[in-house]
C-alpha positions as CSV (number, residue, x, y, z in Angstrom):
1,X,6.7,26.6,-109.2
2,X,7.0,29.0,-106.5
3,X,3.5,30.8,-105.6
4,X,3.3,34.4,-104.0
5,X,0.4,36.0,-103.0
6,X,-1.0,38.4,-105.6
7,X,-4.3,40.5,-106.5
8,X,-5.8,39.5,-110.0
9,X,-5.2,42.8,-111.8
10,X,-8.2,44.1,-113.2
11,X,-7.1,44.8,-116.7
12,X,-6.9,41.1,-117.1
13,X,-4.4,37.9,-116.6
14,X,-2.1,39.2,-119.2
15,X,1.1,39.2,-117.3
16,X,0.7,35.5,-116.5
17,X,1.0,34.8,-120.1
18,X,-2.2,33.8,-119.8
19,X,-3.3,31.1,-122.3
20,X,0.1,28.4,-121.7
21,X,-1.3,25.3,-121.2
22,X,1.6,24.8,-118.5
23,X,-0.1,27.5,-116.4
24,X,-3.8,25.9,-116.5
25,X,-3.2,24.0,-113.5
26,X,-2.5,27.7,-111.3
27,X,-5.2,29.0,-112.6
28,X,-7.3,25.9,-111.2
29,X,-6.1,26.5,-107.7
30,X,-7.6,30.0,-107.4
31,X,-10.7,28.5,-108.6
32,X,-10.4,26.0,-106.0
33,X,-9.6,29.0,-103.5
34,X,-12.6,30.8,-104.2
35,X,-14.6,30.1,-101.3
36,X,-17.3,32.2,-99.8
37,X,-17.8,35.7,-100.8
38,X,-14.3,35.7,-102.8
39,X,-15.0,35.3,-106.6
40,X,-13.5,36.1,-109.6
41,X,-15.4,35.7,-113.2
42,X,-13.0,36.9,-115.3
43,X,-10.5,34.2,-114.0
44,X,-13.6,31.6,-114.4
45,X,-14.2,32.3,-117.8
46,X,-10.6,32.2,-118.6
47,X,-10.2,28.6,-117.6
48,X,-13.7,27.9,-119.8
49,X,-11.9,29.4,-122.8
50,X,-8.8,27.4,-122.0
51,X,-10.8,24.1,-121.9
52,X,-12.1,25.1,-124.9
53,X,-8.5,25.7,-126.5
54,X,-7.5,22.4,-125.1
55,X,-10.2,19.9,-124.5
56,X,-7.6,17.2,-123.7
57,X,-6.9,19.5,-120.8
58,X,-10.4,19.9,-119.8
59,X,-11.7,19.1,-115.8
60,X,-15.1,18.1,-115.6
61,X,-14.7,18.6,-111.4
62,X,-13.5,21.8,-111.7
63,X,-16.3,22.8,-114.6
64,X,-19.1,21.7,-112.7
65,X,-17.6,24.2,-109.6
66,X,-17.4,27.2,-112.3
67,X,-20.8,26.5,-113.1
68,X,-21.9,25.6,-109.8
69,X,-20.6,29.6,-108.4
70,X,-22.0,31.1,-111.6
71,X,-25.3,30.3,-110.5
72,X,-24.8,31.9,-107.0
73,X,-24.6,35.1,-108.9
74,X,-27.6,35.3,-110.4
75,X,-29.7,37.4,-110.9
76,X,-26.5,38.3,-112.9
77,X,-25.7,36.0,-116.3
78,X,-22.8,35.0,-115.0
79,X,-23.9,31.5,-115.8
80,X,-25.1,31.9,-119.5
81,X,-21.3,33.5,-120.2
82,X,-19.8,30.2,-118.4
83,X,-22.6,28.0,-120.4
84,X,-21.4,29.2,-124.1
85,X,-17.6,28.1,-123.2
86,X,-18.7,24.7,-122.8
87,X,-18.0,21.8,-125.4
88,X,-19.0,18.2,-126.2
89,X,-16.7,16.4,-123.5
90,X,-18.6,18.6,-121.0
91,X,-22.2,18.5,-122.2
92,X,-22.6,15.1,-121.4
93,X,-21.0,15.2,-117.8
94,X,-23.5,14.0,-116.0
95,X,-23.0,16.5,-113.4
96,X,-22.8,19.1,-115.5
97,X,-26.1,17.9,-117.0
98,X,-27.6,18.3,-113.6
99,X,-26.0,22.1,-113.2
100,X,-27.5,22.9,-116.6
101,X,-31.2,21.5,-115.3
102,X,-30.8,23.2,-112.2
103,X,-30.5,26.1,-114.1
104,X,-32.9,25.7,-116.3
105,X,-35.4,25.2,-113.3
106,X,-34.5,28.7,-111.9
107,X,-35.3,30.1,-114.7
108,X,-38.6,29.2,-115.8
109,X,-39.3,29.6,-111.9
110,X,-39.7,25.9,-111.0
111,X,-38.3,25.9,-107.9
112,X,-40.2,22.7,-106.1
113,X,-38.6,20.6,-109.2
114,X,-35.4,22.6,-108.6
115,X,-35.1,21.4,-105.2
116,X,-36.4,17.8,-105.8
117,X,-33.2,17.9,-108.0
118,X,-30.9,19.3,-105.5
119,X,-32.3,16.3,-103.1
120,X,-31.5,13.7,-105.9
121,X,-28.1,15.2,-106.4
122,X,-26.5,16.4,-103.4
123,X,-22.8,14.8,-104.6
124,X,-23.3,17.5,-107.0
125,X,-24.4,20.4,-105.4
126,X,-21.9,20.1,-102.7
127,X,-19.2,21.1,-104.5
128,X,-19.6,24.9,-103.5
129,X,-20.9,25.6,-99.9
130,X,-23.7,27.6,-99.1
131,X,-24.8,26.9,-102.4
132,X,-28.6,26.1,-101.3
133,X,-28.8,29.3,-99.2
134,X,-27.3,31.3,-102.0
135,X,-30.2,30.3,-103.9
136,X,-32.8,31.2,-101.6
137,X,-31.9,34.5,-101.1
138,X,-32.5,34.8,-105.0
139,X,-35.3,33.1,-104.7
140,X,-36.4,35.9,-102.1
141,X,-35.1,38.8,-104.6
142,X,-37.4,37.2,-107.3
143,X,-40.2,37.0,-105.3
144,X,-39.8,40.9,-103.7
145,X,-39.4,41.3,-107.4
146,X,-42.5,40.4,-108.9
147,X,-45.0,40.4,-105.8
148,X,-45.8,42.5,-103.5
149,X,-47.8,39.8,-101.2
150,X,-47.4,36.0,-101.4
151,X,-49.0,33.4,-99.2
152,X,-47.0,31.6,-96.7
153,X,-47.2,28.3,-97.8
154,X,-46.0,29.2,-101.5
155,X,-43.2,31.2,-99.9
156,X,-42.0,28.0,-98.0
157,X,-42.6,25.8,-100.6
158,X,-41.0,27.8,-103.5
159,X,-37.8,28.1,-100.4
160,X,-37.9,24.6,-99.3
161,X,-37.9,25.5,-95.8
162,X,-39.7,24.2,-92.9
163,X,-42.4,26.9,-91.4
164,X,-40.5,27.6,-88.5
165,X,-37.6,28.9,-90.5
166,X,-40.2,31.3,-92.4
167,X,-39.9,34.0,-89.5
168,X,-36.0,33.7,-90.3
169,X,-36.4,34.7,-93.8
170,X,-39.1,37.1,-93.5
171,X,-37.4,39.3,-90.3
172,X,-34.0,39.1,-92.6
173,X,-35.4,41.1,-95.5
174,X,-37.6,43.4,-93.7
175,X,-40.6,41.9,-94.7
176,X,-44.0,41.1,-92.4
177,X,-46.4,38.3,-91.2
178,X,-49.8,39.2,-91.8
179,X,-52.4,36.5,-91.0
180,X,-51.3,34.0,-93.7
181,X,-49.5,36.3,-96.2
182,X,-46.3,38.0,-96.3
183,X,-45.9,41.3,-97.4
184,X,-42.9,41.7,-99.7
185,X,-40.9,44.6,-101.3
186,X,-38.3,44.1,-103.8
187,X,-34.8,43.6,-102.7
188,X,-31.7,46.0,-103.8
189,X,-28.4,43.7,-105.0
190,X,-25.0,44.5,-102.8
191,X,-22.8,44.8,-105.6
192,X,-20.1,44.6,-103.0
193,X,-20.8,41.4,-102.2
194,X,-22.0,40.3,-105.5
195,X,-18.6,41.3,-106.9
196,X,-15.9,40.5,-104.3
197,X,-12.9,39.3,-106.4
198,X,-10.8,36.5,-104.9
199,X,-7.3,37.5,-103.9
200,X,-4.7,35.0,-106.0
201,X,-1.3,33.5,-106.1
202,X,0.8,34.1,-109.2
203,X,3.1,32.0,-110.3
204,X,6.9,32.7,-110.0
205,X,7.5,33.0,-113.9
């Protein structure tokens, strides 16, 4: 099958006659193309649902990376929508049982126990790069969130950074040293960059 390069059209993936089983395995590449700020959940979900249509079909490697980039979007739910797709064969994935934790950690704001998990489960987390600094700068968004000082030990704790990186994080924000506290303001979301959608390849139907 031929591939030419192609824009995902926004109204949806109709013209690929989207839900042949013969057509799953394009759709996997342009997941496995979407690296760095080039994303695309309306494809993501797609493959989700097709799983789901065909769970002899389903690829637990390629699931855990769905889930895995969903979580770099957050604050958005991008990662409850890509949760409710999911069916037996993938609940019990090990590593998507360590996605789902991870997740569950961020949310209830547990983030020394979130990264203790990361630590225990690099093979996993290494699926999608930058994911560990993706999650620190939401880390920072909460915190600028729902504080408006915060000591400097939590702040390097709840980042899992040495204190010399603190000055990295703090000068990248705007925000300021003072004695041992940091004074914080909430963060604004680039939805440029939150929302970049991946450039694909179509298939030569």
């Amino acid at each position: 099958m031929a591939l030419i390069r192609a824009a995902i059209p926004k109204e949806g993936l109709e013209r690929y006659e989207k839900y042949r089983p013969e057509n799953l395995t394009f759709f996997e590449q342009l997941i496995r193309e979407q690296t760095g700020n080039k994303y695309c959940f309306k494809l993501n979900m797609h493959v989700l649902r097709m799983y789901n249509a065909y769970p002899k079909l389903i690829n637990l490697e390629l699931t855990r990376i769905v889930l895995l980039r969903a979580l770099t979007k957050l604050p958005y739910k991008h990662f409850v929508s890509a949760k409710k797709y999911l069916i037996w064969p993938q609940f019990i994935d090990d590593g998507i049982r360590v996605i789902i934790d991870l997740a569950n950690f961020l949310e209830q704001e547990e983030y020394a126990k979130f990264w203790v998990h990361c630590k225990q489960n690099v093979s996993v987390i290494s699926m999608v790069e930058g994911f560990e600094e993706v999650i620190r700068k939401y880390i920072c968004f909460m915190v600028g969130a729902n504080r408006r000082t915060i000591l400097c030990s939590q702040l390097i704790v709840k980042l899992n950074i040495d204190e010399e990186n603190l000055e990295k994080y703090v000068s990248q924000f705007g925000w300021t040293i003072n004695g041992r506290e940091v004074k914080v303001f909430p963060l604004m979301l680039n939805d440029a960059k939150f929302y970049n959608v991946i450039r694909g390849v179509k298939p030569d139907l």
